[in-house]
VMD Tcl script that draws the C-alpha trace (Angstrom):
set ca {
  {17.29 3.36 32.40}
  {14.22 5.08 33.89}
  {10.81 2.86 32.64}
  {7.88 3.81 34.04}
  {5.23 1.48 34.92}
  {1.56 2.01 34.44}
  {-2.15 0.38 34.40}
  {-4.58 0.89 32.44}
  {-8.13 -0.47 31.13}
  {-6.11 -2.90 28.38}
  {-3.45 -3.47 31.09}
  {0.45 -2.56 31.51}
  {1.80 -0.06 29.68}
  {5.28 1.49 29.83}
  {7.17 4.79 28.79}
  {10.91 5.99 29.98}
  {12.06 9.54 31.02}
  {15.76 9.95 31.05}
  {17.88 12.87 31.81}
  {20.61 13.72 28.89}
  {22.83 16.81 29.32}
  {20.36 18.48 31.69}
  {17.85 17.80 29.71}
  {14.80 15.53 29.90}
  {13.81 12.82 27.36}
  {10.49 11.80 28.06}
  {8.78 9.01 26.15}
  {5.87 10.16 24.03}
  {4.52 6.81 23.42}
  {2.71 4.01 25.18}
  {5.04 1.06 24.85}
  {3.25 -2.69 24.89}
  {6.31 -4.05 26.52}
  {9.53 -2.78 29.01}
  {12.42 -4.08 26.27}
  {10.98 -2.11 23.47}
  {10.06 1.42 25.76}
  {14.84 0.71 26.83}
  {15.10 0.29 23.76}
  {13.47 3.36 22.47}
  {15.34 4.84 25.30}
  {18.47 4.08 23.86}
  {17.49 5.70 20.58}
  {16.11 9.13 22.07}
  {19.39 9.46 23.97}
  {21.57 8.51 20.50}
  {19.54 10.63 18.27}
  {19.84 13.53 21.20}
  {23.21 13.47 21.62}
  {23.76 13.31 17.90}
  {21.23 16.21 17.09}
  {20.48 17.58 19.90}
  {17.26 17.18 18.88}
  {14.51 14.98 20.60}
  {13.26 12.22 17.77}
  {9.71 10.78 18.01}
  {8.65 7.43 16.47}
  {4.93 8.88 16.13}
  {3.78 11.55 14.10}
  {0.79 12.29 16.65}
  {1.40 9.85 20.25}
  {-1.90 11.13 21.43}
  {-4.56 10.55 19.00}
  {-7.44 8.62 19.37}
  {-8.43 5.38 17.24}
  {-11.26 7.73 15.81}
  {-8.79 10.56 14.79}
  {-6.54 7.88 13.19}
  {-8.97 6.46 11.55}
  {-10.21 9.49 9.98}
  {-6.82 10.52 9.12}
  {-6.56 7.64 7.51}
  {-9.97 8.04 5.39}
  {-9.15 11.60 4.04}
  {-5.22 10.51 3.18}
  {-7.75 7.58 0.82}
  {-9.38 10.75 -0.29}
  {-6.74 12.72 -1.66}
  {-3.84 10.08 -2.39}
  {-5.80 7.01 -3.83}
  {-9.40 7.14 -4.84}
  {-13.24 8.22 -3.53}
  {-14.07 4.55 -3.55}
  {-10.78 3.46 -1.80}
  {-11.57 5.72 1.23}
  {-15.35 5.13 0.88}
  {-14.77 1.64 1.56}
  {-12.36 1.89 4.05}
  {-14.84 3.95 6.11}
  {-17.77 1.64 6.09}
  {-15.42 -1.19 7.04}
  {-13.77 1.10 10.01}
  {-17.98 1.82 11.26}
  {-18.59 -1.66 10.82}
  {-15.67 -2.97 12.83}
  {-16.14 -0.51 15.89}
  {-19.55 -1.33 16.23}
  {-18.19 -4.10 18.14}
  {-16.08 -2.03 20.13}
  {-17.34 1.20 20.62}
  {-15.35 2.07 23.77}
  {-12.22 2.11 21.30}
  {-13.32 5.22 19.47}
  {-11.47 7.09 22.51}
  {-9.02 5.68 23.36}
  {-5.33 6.07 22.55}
  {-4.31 4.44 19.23}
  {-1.26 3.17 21.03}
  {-2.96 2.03 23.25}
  {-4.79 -1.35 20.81}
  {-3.53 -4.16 21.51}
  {-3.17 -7.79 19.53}
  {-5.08 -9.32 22.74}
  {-8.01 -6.56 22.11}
  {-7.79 -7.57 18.62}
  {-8.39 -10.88 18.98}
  {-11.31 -10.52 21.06}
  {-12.95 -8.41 18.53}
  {-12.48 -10.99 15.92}
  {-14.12 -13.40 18.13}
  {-16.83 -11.13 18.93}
  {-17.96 -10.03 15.87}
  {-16.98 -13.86 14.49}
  {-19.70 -15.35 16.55}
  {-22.23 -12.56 15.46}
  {-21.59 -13.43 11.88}
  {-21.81 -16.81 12.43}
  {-24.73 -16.67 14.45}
  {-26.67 -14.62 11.11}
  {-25.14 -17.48 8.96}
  {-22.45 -14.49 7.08}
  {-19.45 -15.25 5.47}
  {-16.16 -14.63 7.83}
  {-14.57 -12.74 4.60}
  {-15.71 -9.20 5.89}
  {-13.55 -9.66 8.95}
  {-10.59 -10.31 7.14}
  {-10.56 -7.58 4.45}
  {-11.90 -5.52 7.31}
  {-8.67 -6.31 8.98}
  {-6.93 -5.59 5.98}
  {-8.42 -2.05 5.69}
  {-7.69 -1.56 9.89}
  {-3.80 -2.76 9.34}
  {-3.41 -0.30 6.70}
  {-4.79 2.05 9.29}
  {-1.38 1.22 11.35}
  {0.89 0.74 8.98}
  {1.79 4.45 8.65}
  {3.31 7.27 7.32}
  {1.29 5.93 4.27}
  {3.36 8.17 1.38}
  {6.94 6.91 3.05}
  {7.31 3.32 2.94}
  {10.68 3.63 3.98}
  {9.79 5.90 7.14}
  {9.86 4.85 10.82}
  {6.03 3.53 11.12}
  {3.91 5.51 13.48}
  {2.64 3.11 15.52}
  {5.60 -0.02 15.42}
  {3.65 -2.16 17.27}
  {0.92 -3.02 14.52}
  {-1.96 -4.34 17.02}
  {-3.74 -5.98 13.52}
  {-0.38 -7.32 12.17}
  {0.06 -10.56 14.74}
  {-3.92 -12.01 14.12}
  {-4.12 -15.05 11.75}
  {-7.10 -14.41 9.22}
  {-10.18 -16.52 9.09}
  {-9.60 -19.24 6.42}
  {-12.19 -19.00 3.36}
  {-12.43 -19.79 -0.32}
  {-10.42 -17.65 -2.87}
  {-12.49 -15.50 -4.72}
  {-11.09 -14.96 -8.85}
  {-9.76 -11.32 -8.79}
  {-11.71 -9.43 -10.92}
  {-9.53 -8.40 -14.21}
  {-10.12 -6.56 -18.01}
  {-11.69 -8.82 -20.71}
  {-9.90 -8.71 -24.13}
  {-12.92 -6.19 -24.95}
  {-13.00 -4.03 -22.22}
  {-9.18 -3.52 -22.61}
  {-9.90 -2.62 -26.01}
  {-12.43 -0.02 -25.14}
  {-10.49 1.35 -22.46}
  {-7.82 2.40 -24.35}
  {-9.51 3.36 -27.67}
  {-11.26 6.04 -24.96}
  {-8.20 8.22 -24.37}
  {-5.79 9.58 -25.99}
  {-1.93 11.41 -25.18}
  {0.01 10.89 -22.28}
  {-3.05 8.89 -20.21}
  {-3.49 6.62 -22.91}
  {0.78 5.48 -23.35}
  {0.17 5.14 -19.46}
  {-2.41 2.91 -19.74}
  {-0.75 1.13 -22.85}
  {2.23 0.61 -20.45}
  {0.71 -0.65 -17.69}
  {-1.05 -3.63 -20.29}
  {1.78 -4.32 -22.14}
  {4.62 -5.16 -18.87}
  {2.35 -5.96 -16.32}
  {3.96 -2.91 -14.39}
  {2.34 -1.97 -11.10}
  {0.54 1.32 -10.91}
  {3.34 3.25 -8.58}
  {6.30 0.78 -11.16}
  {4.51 3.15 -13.83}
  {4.37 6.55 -12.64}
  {8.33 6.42 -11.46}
  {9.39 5.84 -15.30}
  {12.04 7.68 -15.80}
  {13.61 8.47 -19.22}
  {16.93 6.85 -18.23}
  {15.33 3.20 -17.61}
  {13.63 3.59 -21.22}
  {15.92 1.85 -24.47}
  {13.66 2.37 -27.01}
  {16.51 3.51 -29.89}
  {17.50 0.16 -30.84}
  {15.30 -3.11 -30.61}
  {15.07 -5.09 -28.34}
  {13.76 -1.99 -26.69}
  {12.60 -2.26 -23.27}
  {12.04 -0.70 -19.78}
  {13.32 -1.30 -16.61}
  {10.56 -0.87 -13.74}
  {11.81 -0.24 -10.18}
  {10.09 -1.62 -7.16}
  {10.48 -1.46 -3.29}
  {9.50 -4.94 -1.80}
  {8.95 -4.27 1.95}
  {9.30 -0.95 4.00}
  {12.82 0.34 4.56}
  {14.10 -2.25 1.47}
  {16.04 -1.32 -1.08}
  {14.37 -0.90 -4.71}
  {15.17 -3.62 -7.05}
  {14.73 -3.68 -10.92}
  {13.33 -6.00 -13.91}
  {13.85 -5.65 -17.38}
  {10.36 -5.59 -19.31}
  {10.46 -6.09 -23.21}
  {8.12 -3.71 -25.21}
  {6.65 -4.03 -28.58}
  {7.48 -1.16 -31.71}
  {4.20 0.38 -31.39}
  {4.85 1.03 -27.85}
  {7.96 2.23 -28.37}
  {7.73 4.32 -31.45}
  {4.96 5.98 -29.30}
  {7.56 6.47 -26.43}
  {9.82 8.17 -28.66}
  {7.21 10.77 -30.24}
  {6.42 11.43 -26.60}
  {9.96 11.96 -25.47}
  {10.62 14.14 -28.68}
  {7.73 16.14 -27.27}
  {9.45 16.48 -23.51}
  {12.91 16.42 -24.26}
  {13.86 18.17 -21.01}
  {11.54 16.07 -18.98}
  {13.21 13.34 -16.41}
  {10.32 11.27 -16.23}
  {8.17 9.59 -18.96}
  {5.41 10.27 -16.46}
  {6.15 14.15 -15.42}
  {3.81 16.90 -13.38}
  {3.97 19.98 -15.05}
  {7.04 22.36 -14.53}
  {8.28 20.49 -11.87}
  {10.96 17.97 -12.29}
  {8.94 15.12 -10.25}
  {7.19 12.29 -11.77}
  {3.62 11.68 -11.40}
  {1.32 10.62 -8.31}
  {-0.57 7.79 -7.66}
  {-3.41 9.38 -7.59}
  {-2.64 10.26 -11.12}
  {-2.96 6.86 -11.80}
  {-6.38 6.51 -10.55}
  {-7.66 9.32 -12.25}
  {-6.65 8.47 -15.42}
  {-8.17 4.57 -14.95}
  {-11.34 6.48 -13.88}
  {-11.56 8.67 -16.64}
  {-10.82 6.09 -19.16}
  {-13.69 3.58 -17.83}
  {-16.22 6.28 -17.62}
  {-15.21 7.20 -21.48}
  {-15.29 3.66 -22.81}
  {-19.23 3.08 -20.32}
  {-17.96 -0.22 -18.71}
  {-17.69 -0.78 -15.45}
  {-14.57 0.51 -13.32}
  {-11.32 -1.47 -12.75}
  {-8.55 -0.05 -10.29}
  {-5.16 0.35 -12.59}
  {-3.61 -2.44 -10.68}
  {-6.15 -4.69 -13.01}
  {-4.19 -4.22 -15.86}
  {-1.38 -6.09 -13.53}
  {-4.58 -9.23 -13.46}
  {-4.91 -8.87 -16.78}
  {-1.45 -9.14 -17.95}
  {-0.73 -12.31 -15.83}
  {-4.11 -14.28 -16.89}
  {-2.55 -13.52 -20.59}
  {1.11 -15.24 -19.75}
  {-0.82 -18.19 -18.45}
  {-2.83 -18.47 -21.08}
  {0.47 -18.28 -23.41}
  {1.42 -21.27 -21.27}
  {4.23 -19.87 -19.58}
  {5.84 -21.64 -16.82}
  {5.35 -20.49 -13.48}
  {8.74 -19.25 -12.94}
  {8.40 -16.83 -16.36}
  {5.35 -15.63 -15.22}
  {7.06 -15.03 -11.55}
  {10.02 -12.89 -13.06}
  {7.49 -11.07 -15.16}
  {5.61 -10.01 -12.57}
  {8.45 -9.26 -10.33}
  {7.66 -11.39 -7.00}
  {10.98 -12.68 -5.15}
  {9.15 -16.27 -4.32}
  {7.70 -18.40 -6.59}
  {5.63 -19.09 -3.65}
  {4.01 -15.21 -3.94}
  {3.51 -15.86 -7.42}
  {1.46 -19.59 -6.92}
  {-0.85 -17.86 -4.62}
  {-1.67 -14.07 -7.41}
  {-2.24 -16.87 -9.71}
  {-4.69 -18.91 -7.72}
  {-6.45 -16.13 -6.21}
  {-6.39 -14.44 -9.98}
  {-8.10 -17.75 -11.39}
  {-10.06 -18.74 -8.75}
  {-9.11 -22.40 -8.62}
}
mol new
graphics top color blue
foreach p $ca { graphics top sphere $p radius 0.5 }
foreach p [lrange $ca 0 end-1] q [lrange $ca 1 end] { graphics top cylinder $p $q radius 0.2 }
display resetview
């Protein structure tokens, strides 16, 4: 194997060239270590001789930090919400203030060592102004995000393997109570819109389902002929994972209202469908609908995943155990479901 060697400003960095039928393989990607540029090696020359095609693990192995991060902002724009990417802006300024000779440089190029010295930079500023270390850590939320692409394919190769923000341990802090719907807001919500936004919304209260669970509906994981009716949400728990299902009992208002809405659609596939096209709906569906609701009912906005907040603060007030409320919600660990519940209630 041919691995080049090189320095630069954040120190070695490695890439392979490699001839394969007379013709040459060159790396287009800063490697952090000389095991993972073989063994990207080894790929290129499978996938070659395979396809004859040369693959790349990046969908861009030259852009800057800046260009990622912008990237980044205007994918918030059009896939998620204005406030999402608004956010995730301010927090991306905020952050390179520290380290404004980043803004340049190759996004492969970050390291978890350059990481950790910005945490400690901008720690000691914080703590020198007496400021909560909380805006470092959803700051680093917002910047591993930022790595953690092709955003809209979770099951993708990631861009950029090495996440630089992945291997840096948060700063410890108290557990703010996730915001969530009171019984009254809920009420206005939904008494604000009507059709195929309100079911949505009715959906989301009534199983808990995540946002993206809801929009991927489809009529064949709906049994709403015979009680019990029910509907089985799919969900993908980590990238590259298979999807894995739960069975969510409905009420018969829900589900007489499903079946009035499939007798309207009877050729659709989804519950959930974009018009003439046999896809279901976006997630940025989702957000428009939750945005149009709260500005129809005049209370103030919460992102359709609080429906998910709301639905689990009612099962504990039912008393359920914590193992109900974990299969309800769909988390693999009790574990994962200890910690929604503590950061949910605060306590």
């Amino acid at each position: 194997m041919t691995i080049q060697k090189r320095k630069t400003k954040s120190g070695l960095r490695y890439r392979f060239v490699k001839m394969a039928r007379r013709t040459l393989l060159w790396s287009p990607a800063i490697f952090l270590s000389k095991k993972t540029a073989e063994q990207a090696e080894a790929k290129a020359v499978e996938n070659f001789l395979l396809t004859g095609k040369i693959p790349s693990d990046f969908t861009n192995t030259n852009e800057s930090v800046k260009q990622l991060l912008k990237r980044r902002v205007e994918w918030l724009q059009n896939n998620r919400s204005a406030k999402h990417a608004r956010d995730s802006e301010n927090a991306f300024n905020r952050a390179l203030f520290h380290v404004e000779d980043w803004y340049e440089m190759p996004a492969s190029t970050i390291t978890p060592e350059m990481v950790a010295d910005l945490k400690k930079k901008w720690g000691k500023d914080l703590q020198a102004r007496g400021k909560s270390m909380d805006d470092i850590n959803r700051t680093f939320g917002f910047l591993q995000a930022a790595w953690n692409g092709p955003w809209d394919n979770r099951r993708g190769p990631r861009d950029y393997p090495e996440n630089p923000f992945a291997y840096i341990e948060r700063y410890s802090g108290e557990k703010k109570a996730k915001k969530h719907p009171t019984d009254e807001q809920v009420k206005k919500t939904l008494e604000s819109i009507a059709g195929e936004k309100r079911l949505f919304l009715e959906i989301l209260c009534e199983t808990g389902a995540r946002p993206g669970e809801g929009v991927q509906i489809a009529w064949e994981d709906v049994f709403i002929d015979e009680p019990p009716c029910s509907i089985i949400l799919w969900t993908r728990k980590k990238r590259g994972g298979s999807r894995t299902p739960r069975r969510m009992k409905i009420g018969p208002d829900l589900a007489l209202k499903l079946r009035n809405w499939r007798d309207q659609n009877p050729e659709s596939i989804y519950v959930f469908q974009q018009d003439k096209e046999k896809k279901p709906r976006h997630y940025r569906w989702a957000v428009d609908v939750q945005e149009i609701a709260c500005e129809n009912a005049k209370i103030n906005y919460f992102s359709p995943h609080g429906w998910r907040h709301y639905y689990a603060s009612k099962l504990v007030a039912e008393g359920k155990s914590l193992i109900e409320v974990q299969n309800s919600l769909g988390h693999e660990n009790a574990k994962t479901t200890s910690i929604y519940l503590h950061v949910l209630l605060g306590n």
